[in-house]
C-alpha positions, 0 to 999 in steps of 0.5 A: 465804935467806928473811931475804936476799931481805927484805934485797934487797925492803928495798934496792930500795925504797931505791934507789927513794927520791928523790935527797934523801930516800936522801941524808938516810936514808944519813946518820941510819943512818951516825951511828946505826951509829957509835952501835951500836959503843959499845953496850957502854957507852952501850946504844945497840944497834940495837933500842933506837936503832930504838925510839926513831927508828923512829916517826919514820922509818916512819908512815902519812901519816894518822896512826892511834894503834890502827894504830900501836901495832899496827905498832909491833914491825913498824916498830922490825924494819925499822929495826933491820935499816936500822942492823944492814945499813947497810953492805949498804943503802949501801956495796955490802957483803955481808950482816952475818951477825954480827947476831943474827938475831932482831934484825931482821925475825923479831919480830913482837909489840908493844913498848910499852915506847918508847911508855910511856916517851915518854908519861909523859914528856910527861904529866909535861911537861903536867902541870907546865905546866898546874900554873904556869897554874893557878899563874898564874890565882890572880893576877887583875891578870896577866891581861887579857879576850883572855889570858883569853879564849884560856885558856877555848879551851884549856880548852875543847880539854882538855875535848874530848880528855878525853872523847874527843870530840877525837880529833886536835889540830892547829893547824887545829882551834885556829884555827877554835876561837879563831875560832868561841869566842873574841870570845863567851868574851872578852864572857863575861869582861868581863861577869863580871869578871877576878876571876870569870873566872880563878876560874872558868877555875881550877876546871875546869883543875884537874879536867883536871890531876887527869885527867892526873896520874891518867893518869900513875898509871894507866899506871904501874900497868897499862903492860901494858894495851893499852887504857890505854896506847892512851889515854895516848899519845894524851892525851899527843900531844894535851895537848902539842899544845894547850899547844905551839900555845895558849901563845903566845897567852896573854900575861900581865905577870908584874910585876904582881906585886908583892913585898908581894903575896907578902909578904902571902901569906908572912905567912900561912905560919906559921899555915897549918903550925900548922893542918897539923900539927893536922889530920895529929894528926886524921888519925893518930886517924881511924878512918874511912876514908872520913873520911881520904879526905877529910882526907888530900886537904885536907892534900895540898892545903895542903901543894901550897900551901906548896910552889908558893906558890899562895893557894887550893889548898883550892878545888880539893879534892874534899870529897865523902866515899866511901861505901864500907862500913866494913871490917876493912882500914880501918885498913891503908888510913889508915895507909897514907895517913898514910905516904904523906903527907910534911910538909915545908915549903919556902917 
């Protein structure tokens, strides 16, 4: 009975909605009830289409990412009910008894596991995105003072939503800082030179791209910490945003270069692995562990060179040692990084 007047509250409601808006709803629920019927095959049930369009459908009008995450099983509920009873909501049929009961409207704890998955997803998305402009910063003739200019404002955003100081991202908030920094960045570039600049502007991407990937790590390893996961959708949902609204602005020639640009670059390769196989020999004898630390990341880095193509990815190493005290699991743990070192070398 409770569960049959929630229903009937539900399809008041939505017989309330304007005219377009009821039409819109009736036609998404009608597609994702004929999506349920094949559930068998394709795992598309009621509860995981909810999950997904669940968000989209039902939020505040400012949005709140606490208030969200704590919504969350309430909203995916809801609209697991709209698809379960679509035939009640809008052809004027009875209830659905056959629906499993604690599919709809009785669960009332958090599902993070959407959340998480959508997040890492656009983590990922972030990061390789930042990696191809960081790619593209090793080539000062690509780029010119405005270009440039405009990638300092979005390092400048990046650095902002990191530390917290930047809570939401929307093209108001772009558009006042490319009005507030741009001309004075642009006047900084000029002064310094490309060269400097793309050098400069390198360095400090690098470390938000460091942030974002240990992000990825991190929800990864703790997905069942409210806190992180918290963070992570909102760096996600922001990270996207900057590079959805600044990329546009950034245009560079990419022909500018040439093939005995690369050429000059390629010739380098060989020497380059010879140097990496002596320092994994170094590694492989290492009994300090803080050493290691050091020495894995220097390998990583050429390795990251070789396989993007990339000039002077040593530079963004981070050469300080730990100064962790020796122990009796230092050896477990180098050994531990060589294994997850893998040396292959496409070029």
């Amino acid at each position: 009975a409770e569960r049959e007047e929630q229903l009937q509250k539900m399809k008041v409601v939505i017989k309330k909605l304007p005219e377009l808006n009821y039409s819109m709803l009736e036609y998404l629920l009608d597609f994702l009830d004929t999506m349920t019927r094949d559930s068998d095959d394709n795992l598309m049930t009621s509860e995981n289409l909810a999950i997904c369009f669940g968000p989209g459908l039902l939020h505040r009008k400012e949005e709140n990412i606490g208030q969200l995450m704590k919504e969350s099983g309430f909203v995916t509920n809801i609209v697991t009910a709209l698809i379960d009873q679509y035939g009640f909501f809008f052809r004027e049929e009875g209830i659905d008894e056959d629906q499993e009961e604690n599919t709809a409207l009785k669960r009332q704890g958090t599902d993070f596991s959407a959340f998480i998955t959508v997040s890492l997803q656009s983590l990922s998305d972030s990061s390789k995105q930042i990696s191809d402009l960081l790619n593209k910063l090793e080539w000062a003739k690509l780029w010119s003072a405005d270009s440039l200019g405009h990638v300092m404002v979005m390092e400048e955003l990046f650095k902002g939503v990191l530390s917290d100081e930047i809570s939401t991202v929307d093209n108001g908030l772009i558009d006042g800082k490319i009005k507030e920094n741009l001309k004075y960045f642009v006047q900084d570039i000029e002064k310094s030179g490309i060269e400097n600049s793309c050098s400069d502007i390198r360095s400090k991407l690098s470390k938000h791209h460091a942030t974002i990937e240990d992000l990825v790590v991190l929800l990864n390893q703790q997905s069942t910490e409210r806190d992180i996961v918290l963070s992570a959708i909102k760096t996600s949902k922001n990270s996207a945003s900057i590079l959805r609204i600044m990329t546009p602005y950034i245009a560079i020639d990419e022909q500018k270069v040439s093939s005995s640009d690369v050429k000059d670059v390629k010739l380098l390769v060989p020497e380059i692995k010879k140097e990496l196989n002596k320092m994994k020999a170094e590694l492989d004898s290492c009994e300090n562990y803080n050493f290691a630390v050091v020495l894995s990341r220097v390998i990583r880095a050429v390795q990251k060179g070789l396989k993007e193509r990339i000039k002077t990815p040593i530079a963004d190493v981070d050469l300080s040692v730990p100064t962790a005290a020796p122990s009796a699991k230092d050896k477990l743990k180098i050994e531990n990084l060589q294994d997850a070192l893998e040396f292959s070398f496409p070029v």
